[in-house]
C-alpha positions as CSV (number, residue, x, y, z in Angstrom):
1,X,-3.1,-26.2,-5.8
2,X,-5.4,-22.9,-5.9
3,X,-5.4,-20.0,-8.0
4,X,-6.8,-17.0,-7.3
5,X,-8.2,-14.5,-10.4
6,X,-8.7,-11.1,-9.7
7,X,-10.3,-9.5,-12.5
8,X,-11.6,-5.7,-12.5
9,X,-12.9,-5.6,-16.0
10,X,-16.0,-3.3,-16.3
11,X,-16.0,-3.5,-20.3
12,X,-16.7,-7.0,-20.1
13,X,-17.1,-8.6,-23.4
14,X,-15.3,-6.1,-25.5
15,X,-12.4,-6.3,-22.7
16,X,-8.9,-6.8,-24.2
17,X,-8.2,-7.8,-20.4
18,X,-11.0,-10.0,-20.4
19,X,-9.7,-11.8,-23.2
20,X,-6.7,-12.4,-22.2
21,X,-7.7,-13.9,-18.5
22,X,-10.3,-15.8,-20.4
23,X,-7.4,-17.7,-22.4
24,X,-6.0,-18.2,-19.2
25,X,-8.0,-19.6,-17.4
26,X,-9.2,-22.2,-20.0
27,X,-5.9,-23.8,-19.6
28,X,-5.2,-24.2,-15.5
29,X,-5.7,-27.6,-14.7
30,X,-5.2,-29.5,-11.7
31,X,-6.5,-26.3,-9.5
32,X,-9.3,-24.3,-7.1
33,X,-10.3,-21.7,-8.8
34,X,-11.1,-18.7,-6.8
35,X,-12.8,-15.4,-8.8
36,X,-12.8,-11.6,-7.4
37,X,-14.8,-9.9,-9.7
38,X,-13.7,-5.9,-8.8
39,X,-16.3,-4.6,-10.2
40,X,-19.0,-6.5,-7.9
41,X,-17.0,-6.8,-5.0
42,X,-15.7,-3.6,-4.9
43,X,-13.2,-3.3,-1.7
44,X,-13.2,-0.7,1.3
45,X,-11.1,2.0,1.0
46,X,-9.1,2.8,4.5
47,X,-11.1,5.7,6.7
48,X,-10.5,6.6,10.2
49,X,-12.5,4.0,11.7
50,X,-10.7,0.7,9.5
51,X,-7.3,2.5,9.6
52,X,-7.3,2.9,13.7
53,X,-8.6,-0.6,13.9
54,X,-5.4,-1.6,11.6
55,X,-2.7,-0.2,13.4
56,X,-4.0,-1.1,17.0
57,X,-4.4,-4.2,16.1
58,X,-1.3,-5.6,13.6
59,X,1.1,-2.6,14.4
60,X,0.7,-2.4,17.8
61,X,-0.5,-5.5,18.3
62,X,-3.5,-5.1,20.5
63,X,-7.3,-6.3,21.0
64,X,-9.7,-4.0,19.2
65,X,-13.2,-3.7,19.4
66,X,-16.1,-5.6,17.6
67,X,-17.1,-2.6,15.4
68,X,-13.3,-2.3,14.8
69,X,-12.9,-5.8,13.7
70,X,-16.5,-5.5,11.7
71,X,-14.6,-2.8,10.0
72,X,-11.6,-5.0,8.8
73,X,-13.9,-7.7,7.6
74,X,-13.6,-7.6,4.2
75,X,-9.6,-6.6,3.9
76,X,-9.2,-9.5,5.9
77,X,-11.5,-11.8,3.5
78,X,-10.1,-10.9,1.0
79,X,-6.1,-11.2,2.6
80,X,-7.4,-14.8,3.5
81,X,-8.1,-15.2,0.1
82,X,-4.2,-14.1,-1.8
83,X,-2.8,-16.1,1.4
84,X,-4.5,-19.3,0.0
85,X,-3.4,-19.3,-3.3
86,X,-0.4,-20.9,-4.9
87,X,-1.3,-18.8,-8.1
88,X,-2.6,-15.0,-8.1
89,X,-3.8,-13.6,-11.8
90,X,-4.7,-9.7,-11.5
91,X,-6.5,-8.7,-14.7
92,X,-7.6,-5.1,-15.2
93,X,-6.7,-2.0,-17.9
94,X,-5.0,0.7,-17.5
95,X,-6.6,3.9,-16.8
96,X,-4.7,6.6,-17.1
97,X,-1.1,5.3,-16.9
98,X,-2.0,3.6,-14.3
99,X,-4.3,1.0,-12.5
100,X,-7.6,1.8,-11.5
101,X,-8.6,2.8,-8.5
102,X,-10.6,-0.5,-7.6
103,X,-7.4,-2.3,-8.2
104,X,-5.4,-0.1,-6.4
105,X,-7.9,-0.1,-3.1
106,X,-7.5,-4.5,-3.5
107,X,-3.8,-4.3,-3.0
108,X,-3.8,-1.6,-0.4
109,X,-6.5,-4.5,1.6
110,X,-4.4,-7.6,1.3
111,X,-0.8,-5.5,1.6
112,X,-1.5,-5.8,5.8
113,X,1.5,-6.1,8.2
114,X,2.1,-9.4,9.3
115,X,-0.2,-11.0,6.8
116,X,1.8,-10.8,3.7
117,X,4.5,-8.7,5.0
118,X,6.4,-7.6,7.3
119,X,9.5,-5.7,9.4
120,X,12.3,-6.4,11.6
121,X,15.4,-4.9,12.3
122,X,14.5,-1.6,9.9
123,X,14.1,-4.2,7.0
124,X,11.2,-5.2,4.4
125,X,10.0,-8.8,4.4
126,X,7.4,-10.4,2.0
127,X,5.8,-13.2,3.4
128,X,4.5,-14.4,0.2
129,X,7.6,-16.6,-1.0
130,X,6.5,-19.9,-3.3
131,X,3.8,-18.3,-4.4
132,X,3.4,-16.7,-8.5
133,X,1.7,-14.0,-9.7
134,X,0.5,-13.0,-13.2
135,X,-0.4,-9.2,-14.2
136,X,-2.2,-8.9,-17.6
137,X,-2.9,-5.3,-18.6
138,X,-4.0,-4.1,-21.9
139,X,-3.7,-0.3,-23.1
140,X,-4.4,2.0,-25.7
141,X,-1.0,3.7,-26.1
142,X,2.4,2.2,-26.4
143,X,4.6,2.1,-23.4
144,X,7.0,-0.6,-23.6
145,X,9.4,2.0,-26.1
146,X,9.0,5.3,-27.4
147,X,8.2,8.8,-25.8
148,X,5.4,7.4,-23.5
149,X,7.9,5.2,-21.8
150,X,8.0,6.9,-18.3
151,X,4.3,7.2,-18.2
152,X,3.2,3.7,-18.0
153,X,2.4,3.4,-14.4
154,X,0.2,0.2,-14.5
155,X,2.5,-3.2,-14.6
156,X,5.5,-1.4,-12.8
157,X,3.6,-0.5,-9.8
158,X,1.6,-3.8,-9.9
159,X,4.8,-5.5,-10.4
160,X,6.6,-3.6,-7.5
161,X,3.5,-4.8,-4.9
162,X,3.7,-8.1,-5.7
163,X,7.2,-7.9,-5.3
164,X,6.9,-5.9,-2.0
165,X,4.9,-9.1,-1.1
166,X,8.0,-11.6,-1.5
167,X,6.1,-13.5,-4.1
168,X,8.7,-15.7,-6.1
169,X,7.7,-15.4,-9.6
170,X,6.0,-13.0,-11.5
171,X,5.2,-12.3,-14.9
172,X,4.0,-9.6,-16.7
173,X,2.1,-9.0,-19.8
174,X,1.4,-5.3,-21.1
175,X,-1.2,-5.6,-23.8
176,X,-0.3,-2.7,-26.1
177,X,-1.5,-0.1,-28.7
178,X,-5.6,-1.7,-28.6
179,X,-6.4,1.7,-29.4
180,X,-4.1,2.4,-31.9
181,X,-6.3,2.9,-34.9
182,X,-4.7,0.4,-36.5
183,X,-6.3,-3.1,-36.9
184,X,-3.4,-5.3,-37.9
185,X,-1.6,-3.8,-34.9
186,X,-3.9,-4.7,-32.5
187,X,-4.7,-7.9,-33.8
188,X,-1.2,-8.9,-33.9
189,X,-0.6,-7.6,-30.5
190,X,-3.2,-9.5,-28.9
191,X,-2.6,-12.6,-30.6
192,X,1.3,-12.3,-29.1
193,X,-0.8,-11.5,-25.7
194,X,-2.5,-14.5,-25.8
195,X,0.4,-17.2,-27.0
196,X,2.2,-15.7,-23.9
197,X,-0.7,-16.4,-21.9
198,X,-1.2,-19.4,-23.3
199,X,2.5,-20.3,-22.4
200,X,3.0,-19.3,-18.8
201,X,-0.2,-21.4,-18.2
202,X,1.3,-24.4,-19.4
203,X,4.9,-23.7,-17.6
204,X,3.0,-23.5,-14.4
205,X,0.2,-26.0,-14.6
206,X,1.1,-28.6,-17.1
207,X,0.0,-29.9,-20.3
């Protein structure tokens, strides 16, 4: 088994995201652990040159040149690298209802056309079926009810990629109201954070 951790936490320490990965990944067991740190390995954005070089190549299926391919180098590192795992963990906050651009740019590299997913006969097909995915996010507002509902951005999107993806089971965990002004809140809602982490990592690895 592998599991692949793809953290973009630039707060580090004081991360509420952090945390929560960090509880995580004390309990896998009996798995590779593979670590993208965002932050460090930050991933390309598509330009002209990368995007040409990704249609010719997996929409229209043809040989492209070595600057082209030098070009896709790193989306396709790092496509190798969701393809491998049995177990994807995307960690990150959300910025502004949303996930941050980093993040964002890593799903638009591994979401490639015939590598995790594909078309036929005017239909969608994920290509990543058996494998699980968990998305922790932690936020400063409330989301989950109330009048902010239709602005939270961050774990429906994520959700809807991973989905988009054909992985089988995904979780998700929307770390709320950290800047609340209110400790007991946010103790209390991290603590529930991390017992659900806690719990999913014993469902899917074992005691």
């Amino acid at each position: 088994m592998k599991t692949l951790l793809v953290k973009y936490t630039p707060r580090e320490e004081r991360s509420n995201s952090k945390k929560l990965l960090d509880a995580f990944k004390n309990e896998i067991k009996n798995s590779a652990i593979d670590v993208i740190d965002l932050c460090i390995d930050v991933p390309d954005l598509f330009n002209v040159q990368n995007m040409n070089a990704y249609i010719h190549r997996d929409y229209l299926k043809e040989e492209i040149s070595h600057e082209q391919k030098k070009s896709m180098e790193k989306m396709d590192r790092m496509t190798s690298q969701i393809k491998s795992a049995d177990i994807v963990v995307v960690a990150f906050p959300m910025h502004n209802f949303s996930m941050p651009a980093p993040v964002k740019a890593w799903f638009d590299s591994v979401m490639l056309k015939g590598q995790t997913w594909d078309a036929a006969d005017g239909k969608y097909l994920g290509l990543m079926g058996g494998k699980k995915a968990l998305i922790i996010i932690s936020s400063g507002g409330f989301y989950t009810n109330g009048p902010m509902m239709n602005w939270e951005h961050a774990l429906s999107l994520t959700t809807a990629e991973f989905q988009f993806m054909g992985f089988s089971d995904i979780r998700g965990i929307l770390n709320e109201g950290m800047n609340a002004g209110d400790e007991r809140v946010q103790s209390t809602n991290i603590q529930k954070s991390l017992d659900e982490v806690k719990k999913i990592a014993t469902e899917w690895y074992g005691k």
